[in-house]
TORROBA-210148 format. One line per field, with one value per residue (C-alpha): residue number from 1; x, y, z. Coordinates in steps of 0.5 Angstrom, whole numbers. Example, Ala and Ser with C-alpha at 12.3 -4.5 7.8 and 13.67 -1.06 7.14 Angstrom:
! TORROBA-210148
num <- 1,2
c1 <- 25,27
c2 <- -9,-2
c3 <- 16,14
! end
This chain:
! TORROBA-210148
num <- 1,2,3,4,5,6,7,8,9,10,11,12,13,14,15,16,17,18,19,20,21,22,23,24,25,26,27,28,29,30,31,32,33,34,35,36,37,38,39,40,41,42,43,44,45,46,47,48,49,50,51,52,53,54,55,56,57,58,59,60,61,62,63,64,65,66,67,68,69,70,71,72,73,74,75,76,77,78,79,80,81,82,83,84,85,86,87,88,89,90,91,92,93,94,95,96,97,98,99,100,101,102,103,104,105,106,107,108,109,110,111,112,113,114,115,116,117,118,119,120,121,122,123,124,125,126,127,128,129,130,131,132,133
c1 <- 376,376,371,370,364,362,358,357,352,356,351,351,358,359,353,355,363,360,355,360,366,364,365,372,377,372,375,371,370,365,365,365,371,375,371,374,381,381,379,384,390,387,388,395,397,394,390,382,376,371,365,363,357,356,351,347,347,355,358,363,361,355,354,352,357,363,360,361,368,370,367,371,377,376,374,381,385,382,378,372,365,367,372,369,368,361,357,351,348,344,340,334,331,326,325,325,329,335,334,334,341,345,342,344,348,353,351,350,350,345,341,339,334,335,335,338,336,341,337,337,344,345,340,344,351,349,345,353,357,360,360,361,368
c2 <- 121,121,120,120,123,121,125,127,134,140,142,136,136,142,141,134,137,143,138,132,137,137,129,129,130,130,128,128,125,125,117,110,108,115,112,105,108,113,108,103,108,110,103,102,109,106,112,108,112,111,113,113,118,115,117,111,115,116,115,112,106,107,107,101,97,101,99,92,93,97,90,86,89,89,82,81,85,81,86,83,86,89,93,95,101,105,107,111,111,117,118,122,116,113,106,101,95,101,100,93,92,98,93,86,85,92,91,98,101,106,109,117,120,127,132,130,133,136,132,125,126,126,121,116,119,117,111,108,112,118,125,131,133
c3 <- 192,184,180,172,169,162,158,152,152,155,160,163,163,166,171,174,175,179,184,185,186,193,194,191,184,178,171,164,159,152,150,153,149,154,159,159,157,163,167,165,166,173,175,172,175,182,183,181,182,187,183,175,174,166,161,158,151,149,142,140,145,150,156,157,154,157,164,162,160,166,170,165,166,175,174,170,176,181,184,189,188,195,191,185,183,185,178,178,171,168,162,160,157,163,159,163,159,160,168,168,163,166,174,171,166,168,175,176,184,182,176,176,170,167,169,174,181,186,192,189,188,195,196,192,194,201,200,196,203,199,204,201,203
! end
C-alpha cells in the first residue's frame, strides 16, 4: 500500500511518516500543488496511492483545494467512487465549515483534528479497511 502525506509543519511530517509507516510506503510532500503533481505521477506510474493524509492548511494551493484537483483528475481517468483513493484531512483548525467543505465538496473519507492521537488514527484506518502491515 502507498500513501502520500501532505504537510507543511516538520514535526507533523515526521510524526505522521512514523504512525502510517506501519500500513505500508509513505511519501511527503509540503504543499497542495506536490500533492496534486505526486499524485498524478503516481497514477501515470500505475503505482496510485491508497491513502492521502492531507493538511487543510498548505501554501502553495490548500488542502481543500488540492483534494478537489485530486477528485477531478479521478474523475477524469475513469475511476468509480469505489476506486478513488481513501483521503483523511487533518487540520488544527476545529472549525466546522472546514468538516463540512473537506465532506461535501472534496468528498473526504475522513476528517481527524490536530494533534493527531495515534488512537483515533487507528480508528479511522480501520474504519477505511487499511491493517497495519
Amino acid at each position: 500500500m502507498r500513501i502520500l502525506i501532505v504537510e507543511d509543519d516538520f514535526g507533523s511530517r515526521v510524526l505522521m511518516k512514523k504512525l502510517l509507516s506501519v500500513y505500508g510506503s509513505c511519501d511527503v510532500v509540503i504543499d497542495g500543488e506536490e500533492a496534486v503533481s505526486s499524485f498524478k505521477l503516481a497514477w501515470e506510474e500505475k503505482t496510485p496511492y491508497s491513502l492521502v493524509m492531507m493538511d487543510i492548511m498548505l501554501p502553495e494551493i490548500d488542502g481543500q483545494e488540492a483534494l478537489l484537483q485530486i477528485r477531478s483528475y479521478e474523475k477524469s481517468i475513469g475511476l468509480s467512487d469505489k476506486d478513488r483513493v481513501k483521503v483523511i484531512m487533518t487540520t488544527a483548525l476545529g472549525d466546522p465549515k472546514n468538516v463540512v467543505t473537506a465532506y461535501n465538496k472534496g468528498e473526504a473519507s475522513s476528517y481527524i483534528v490536530k494533534p493527531v492521537e495515534i488512537a483515533k488514527l487507528r480508528e479511522e484506518m480501520t474504519k477505511l479497511g487499511f491493517e497495519e502491515q
